[in-house]
Structures are given as structure tokens and as C-alpha cells.
C-alpha positions in Angstrom: -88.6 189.3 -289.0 -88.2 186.3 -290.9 -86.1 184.3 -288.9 -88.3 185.1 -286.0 -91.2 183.5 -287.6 -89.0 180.8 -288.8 -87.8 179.8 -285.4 -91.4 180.2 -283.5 -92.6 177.9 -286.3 -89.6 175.3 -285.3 -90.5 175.8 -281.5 -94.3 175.1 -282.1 -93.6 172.0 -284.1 -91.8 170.5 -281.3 -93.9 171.1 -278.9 -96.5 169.5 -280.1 -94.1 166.5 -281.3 -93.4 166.1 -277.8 -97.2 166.5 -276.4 -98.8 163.9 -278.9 -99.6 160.9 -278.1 -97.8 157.8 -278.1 -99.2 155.9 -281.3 -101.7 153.3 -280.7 -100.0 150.9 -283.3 -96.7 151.2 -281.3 -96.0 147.9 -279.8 -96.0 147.7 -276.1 -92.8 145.8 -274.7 -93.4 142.6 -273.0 -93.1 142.9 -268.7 -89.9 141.4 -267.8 -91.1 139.6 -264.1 -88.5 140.2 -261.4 -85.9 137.6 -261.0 -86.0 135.9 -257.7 -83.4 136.7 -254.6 -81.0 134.2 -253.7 -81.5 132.6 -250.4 -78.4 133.1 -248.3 -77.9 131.4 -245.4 -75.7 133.6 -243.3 -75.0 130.6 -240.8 -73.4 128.8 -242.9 -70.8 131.7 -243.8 -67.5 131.2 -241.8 -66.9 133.9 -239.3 -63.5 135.3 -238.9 -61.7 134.8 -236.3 -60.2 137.9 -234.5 -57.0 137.5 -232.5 -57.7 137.7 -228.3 -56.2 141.4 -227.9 -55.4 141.2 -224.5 -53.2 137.5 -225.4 -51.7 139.4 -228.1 -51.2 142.0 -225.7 -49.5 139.5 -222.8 -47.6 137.8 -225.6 -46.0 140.8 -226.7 -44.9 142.0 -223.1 -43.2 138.4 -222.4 -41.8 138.5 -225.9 -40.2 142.0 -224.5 -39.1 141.0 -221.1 -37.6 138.0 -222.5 -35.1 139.9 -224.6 -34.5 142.3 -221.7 -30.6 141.5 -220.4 -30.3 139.8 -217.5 -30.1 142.7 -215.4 -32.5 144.3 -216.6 -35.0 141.7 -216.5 -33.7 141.5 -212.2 -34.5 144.5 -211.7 -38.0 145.6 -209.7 -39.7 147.3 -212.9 -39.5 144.0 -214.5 -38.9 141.4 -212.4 -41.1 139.3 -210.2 -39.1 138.1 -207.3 -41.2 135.0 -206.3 -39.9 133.1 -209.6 -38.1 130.0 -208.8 -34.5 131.3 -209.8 -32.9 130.4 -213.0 -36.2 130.2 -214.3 -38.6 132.5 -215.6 -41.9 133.7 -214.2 -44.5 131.1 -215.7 -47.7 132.0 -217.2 -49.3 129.4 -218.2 -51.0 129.8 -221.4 -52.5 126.0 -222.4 -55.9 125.1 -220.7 -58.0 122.0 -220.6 -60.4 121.0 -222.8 -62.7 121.7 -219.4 -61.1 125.6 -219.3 -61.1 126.5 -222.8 -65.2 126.8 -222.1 -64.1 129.2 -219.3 -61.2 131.2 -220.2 -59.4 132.8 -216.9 -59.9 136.0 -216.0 -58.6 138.9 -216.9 -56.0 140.6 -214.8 -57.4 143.6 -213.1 -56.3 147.0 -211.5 -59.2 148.0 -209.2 -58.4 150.4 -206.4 -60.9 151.5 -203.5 -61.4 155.2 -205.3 -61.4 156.3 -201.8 -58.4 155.4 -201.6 -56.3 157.0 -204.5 -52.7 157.0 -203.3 -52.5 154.5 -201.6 -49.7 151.2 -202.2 -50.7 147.5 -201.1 -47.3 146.3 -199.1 -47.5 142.8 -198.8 -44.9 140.1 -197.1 -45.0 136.7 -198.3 -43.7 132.9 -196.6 -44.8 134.0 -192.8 -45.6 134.5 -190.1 -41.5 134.1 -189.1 -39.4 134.8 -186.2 -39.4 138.4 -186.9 -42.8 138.9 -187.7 -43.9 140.5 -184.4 -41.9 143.1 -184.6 -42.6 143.7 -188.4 -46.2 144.2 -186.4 -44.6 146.4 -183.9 -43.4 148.6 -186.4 -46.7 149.2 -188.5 -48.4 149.7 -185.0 -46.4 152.8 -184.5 -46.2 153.9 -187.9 -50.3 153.5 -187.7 -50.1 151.8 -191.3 -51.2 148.3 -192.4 -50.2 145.5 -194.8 -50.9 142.3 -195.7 -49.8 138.7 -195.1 -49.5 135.7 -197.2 -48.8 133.1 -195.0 -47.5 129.7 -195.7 -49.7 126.9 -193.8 -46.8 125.5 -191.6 -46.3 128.8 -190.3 -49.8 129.9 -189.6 -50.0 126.7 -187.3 -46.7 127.4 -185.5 -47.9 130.9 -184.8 -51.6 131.2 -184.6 -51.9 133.8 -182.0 -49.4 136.1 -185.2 -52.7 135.8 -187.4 -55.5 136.9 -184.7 -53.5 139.9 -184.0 -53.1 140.9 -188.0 -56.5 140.4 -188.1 -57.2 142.3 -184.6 -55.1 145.4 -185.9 -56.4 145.8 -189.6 -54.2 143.7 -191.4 -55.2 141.6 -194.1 -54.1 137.4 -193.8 -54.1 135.9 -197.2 -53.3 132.4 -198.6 -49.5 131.4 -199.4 -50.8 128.0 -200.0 -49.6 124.9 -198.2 -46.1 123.9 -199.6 -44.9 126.7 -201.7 -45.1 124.5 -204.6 -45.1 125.7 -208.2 -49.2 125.6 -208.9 -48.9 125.5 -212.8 -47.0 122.5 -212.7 -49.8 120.4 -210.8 -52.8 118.5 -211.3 -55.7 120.4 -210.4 -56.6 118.1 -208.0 -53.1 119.0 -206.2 -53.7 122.7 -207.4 -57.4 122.7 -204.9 -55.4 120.7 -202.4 -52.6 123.4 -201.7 -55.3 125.8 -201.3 -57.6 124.0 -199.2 -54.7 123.6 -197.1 -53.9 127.0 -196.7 -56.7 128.3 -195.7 -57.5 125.9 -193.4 -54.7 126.7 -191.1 -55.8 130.4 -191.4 -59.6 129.8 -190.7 -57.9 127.8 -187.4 -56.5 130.7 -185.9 -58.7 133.6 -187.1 -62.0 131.7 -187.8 -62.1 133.5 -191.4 -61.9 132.5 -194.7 -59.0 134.1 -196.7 -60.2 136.6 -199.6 -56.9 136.2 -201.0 -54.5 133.7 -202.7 -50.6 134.4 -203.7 -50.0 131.8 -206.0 -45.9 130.7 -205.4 -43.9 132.4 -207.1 -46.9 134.4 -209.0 -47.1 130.8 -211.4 -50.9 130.9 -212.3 -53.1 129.5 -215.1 -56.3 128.5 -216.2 -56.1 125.6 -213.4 -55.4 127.9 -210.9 -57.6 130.5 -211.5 -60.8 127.9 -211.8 -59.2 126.4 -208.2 -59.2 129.4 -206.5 -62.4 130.7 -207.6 -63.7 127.3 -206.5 -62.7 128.6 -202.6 -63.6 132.0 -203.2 -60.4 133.7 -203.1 -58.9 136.1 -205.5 -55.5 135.9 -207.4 -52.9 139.1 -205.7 -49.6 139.3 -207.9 -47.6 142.3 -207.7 -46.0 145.4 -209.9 -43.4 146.1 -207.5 -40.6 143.3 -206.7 -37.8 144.4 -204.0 -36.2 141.3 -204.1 -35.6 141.5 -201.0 -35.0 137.2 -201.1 -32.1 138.0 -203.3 -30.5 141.2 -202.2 -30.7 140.7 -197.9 -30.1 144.5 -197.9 -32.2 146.8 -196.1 -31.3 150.1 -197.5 -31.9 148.7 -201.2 -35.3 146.8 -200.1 -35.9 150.4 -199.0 -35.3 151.9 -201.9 -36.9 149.2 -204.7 -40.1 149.4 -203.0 -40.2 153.4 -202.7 -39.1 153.9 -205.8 -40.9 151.5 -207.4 -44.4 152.6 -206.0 -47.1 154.7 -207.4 -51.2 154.8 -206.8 -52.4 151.3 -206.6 -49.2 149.6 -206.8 -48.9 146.2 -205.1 -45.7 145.8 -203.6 -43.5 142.4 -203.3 -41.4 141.4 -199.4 -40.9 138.8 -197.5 -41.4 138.9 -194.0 -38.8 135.6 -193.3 -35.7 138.5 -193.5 -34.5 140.3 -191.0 -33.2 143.0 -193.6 -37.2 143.3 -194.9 -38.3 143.8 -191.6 -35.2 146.1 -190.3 -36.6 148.3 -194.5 -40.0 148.8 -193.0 -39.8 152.0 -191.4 -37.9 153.3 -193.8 -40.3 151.9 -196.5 -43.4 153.9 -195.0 -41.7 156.6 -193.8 -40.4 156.7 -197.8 -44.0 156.0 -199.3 -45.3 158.9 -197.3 -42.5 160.9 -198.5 -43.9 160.6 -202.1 -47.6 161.2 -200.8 -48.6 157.2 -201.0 -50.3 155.9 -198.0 -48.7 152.4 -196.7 -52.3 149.8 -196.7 -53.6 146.5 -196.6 -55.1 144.4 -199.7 -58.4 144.5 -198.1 -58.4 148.7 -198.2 -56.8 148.9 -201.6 -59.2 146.3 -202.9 -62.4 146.2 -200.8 -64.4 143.5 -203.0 -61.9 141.6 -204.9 -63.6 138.7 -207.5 -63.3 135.2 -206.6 -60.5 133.4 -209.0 -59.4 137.2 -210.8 -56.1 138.3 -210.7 -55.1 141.4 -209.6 -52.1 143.3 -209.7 -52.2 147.6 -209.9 -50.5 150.0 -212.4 
């Protein structure tokens, strides 16, 4: 009994310790005022600078194709057939002071989704000796293509152009001289256009929608010129090179094997053996469930100066 009184005693002493009030001759601590925020000016803070993905991206894949062997860097996965031989393909990378304010555009895979499996077959350096019966052939086969044709060639043989156009087929810009675009002035770069598709307006009395830069050279002076005339950039994913191997069972067989959905396929319509591959090549494409059509289908509103080329 008595440590319970002994312990309510301690338990009523503190309570009231701790409920009394603070004593009036306790000395009140002085208020500290707030110290004042830094001003930071957030504009004056360098930003970093984060790497352009899609250059580190296009650096990486050159890097890789240029350590490929030699064979390996011929063949149609890889290769792009329009490159000046003994050279590599050229892209470009250094722009003017003018084009570093407008960077090139990006390259681009846009297909029709209407048109899901279908391939792009496109002939280059036309219209040539052979290219009526090329014409013949897609006809019967009731498939289409495209033509890039070289401005000396569309004058010789105007009445080729009004019946591509006539029957579906698309009649793009090869330029004037074939020359190597990245290697010009831009004043020469708008010139080799201009030219090209003045000689296909003659004969069809359209502007071209598309431009083949020789030998698939481009840059940031190309783009800007062709964007200028309202045409967009086609490369390619497929190359038969069918200028280097004038075989027509092995044209047939890069550009079959090579396709899928979207692809955009590489020929030459200057070779008999290309032209002797093209029923074989559609028969083939439909073998695989791909459907044999012109730029124009594949990509019904291309972008002025863009480059496209499917995957």
C-alpha cells in the first residue's frame, strides 16, 4: 500500500510540473528574422547539351557497315548500288552556317496503311531502249512502278513518260547529269533539279513529287534544294545491283529476297537483264504475299525535301 501511495504522489507531482506555467521571469529568446533567398537566375546556368540520338544513331550504322568486308558490304542488305564504285555511299554530315538553323530532315518510313504489303520497285537512269517493254510487262502483270528518269532521256522519249503517267506509274526526278549532288554548290545542287524536272513537266505537264538524288548522295544542301521545288528525297532498302551483276536470275533473286512491307527497291531500267528480271520479280514478290507498286501508292503524300526509304 505504501508504494502505491508513493508512486501516485510521484505521478501527481509531475503532472502538475508539466501543467504550470512557464515562469514570467523566464527570459523570452530574441526572434531570429528569416534570412533572405538567393536570387538565382536560371538563364544564366549553362544547359547541357544532349547528343542528337538519331546522329548518334546514323554514326553508329556507318561506323558498322564500314567494318563490314567487302563482300558483305556489296551485298543488297547493305549495299546501295547507286554509289559511284570504289567509293562509299556519301552522307553528308557538315552543313552551312545557313543549314545548321534548319537541320535536314529526318529519314522517314511512311507507307499508305492501306497498303500494308506492298514493295516500291523503282528503275533509275531512263527511260532507255528497253523501257517499253519493261512497260509491256507491268501492263500484263497489272502492277506498277516508278521511274526516275535522267533529263536527256525524258526528252528523247517523251511520249515513254505520258504513257507511265497514263497507266499509273509514278515519273520521278533523276536529275539532269547524274552528278554527285553533295559535292556541288547549291546553286549547281537547284540547277540539276530544275533541270530534271523540267524535261518531265515537258512531256507530262506535271511537276515531279519525287527526287533520286545520284547515287543516293544527299545532305543538308540537297535536302533544302529539293524542298525548295517541292519534291521529296526516295532512297532505297533494297539494292539488286543489277548495274554490277547484268544477271537476270540474280536481279531476280536480290530484289525478292530482299523485300518485305514498305521496302523500296533499287533497278535500273538501262539493262536488258533488269528488264528480262521483271516478271520474275513480281511474279516472286507475289509469291511472298507483297504487292509489286508505284512510289505514289506506297507513299501517297510524301514531304517536300524528306527522305524516305521503308524498313
Amino acid at each position: 500500500m505504501r508504494r502505491f501511495f508513493v508512486r501516485s504522489a510521484t505521478a501527481l507531482a509531475l503532472a502538475a510540473i508539466t501543467a504550470a506555467p512557464v515562469s514570467a521571469h523566464a527570459q523570452e529568446l530574441p526572434t531570429v528574422p528569416p534570412l533572405p533567398r538567393p536570387h538565382v537566375n536560371t538563364a544564366q546556368i549553362p544547359q547541357p547539351q544532349l547528343p542528337d540520338l538519331q546522329d548518334e544513331i546514323d554514326r553508329m550504322e556507318q561506323n558498322v557497315y564500314n567494318a563490314l568486308p567487302k563482300e558483305l558490304q556489296n551485298n543488297p542488305v547493305f549495299g546501295g548500288s547507286s554509289r559511284p564504285q570504289g567509293s562509299p555511299q556519301k552522307q553528308d554530315k557538315a552543313l552551312t552556317a545557313k543549314d545548321a538553323h534548319n537541320p535536314a530532315p529526318r529519314r522517314q518510313s511512311v507507307a499508305d496503311e492501306t497498303c500494308f504489303n506492298c514493295v516500291a520497285i523503282t528503275y533509275d537512269d531512263g527511260p532507255g531502249n528497253l523501257t517499253g517493254q519493261l512497260l509491256d510487262t507491268l501492263k500484263a502483270k497489272d502492277a506498277h512502278a516508278s521511274f526516275m528518269v535522267l533529263a536527256p532521256n525524258a526528252y528523247a522519249h517523251p511520249e515513254l513518260l505520258r504513257r507511265m503517267t497514263a497507266e499509273g506509274h509514278t515519273v520521278g526526278n533523276h536529275t539532269d547529269s547524274h552528278r554527285e549532288l553533295t559535292t556541288l554548290p547549291a546553286e549547281q545542287v537547284d540547277a540539276e533539279i530544275k533541270s530534271g524536272a523540267n524535261a518531265i513537266k515537258a512531256a507530262t505537264g506535271q511537276n515531279p513529287k519525287w527526287l533520286r538524288p545520284p547515287y543516293g548522295a544527299t545532305n543538308g544542301t540537297v535536302d533544302a534544294a529539293a524542298r525548295a521545288n517541292g519534291q521529296a528525297q526516295a532512297l532505297w532498302t533494297v539494292d539488286t545491283l543489277d548495274w554490277k551483276d547484268r544477271n537476270a536470275e540474280h536481279v531476280c533473286t536480290a530484289a525478292v529476297d530482299g523485300a518485305q512491307p514498305g521496302s523500296i527497291i533499287l533497278m535500273h531500267d538501262i539493262h536488258p537483264t533488269t528488264v528480262e528480271a521483271s516478271t520474275c520479280i513480281i511474279d516472286g514478290l507475289r509469291a511472298k504475299g507483297l504487292e509489286p507498286v508505284s512510289l505514289d501508292r506506297l507513299i501517297p503524300n510524301p514531304q517536300p525535301g524528306r527522305q524516305y526509304l521503308a524498313q
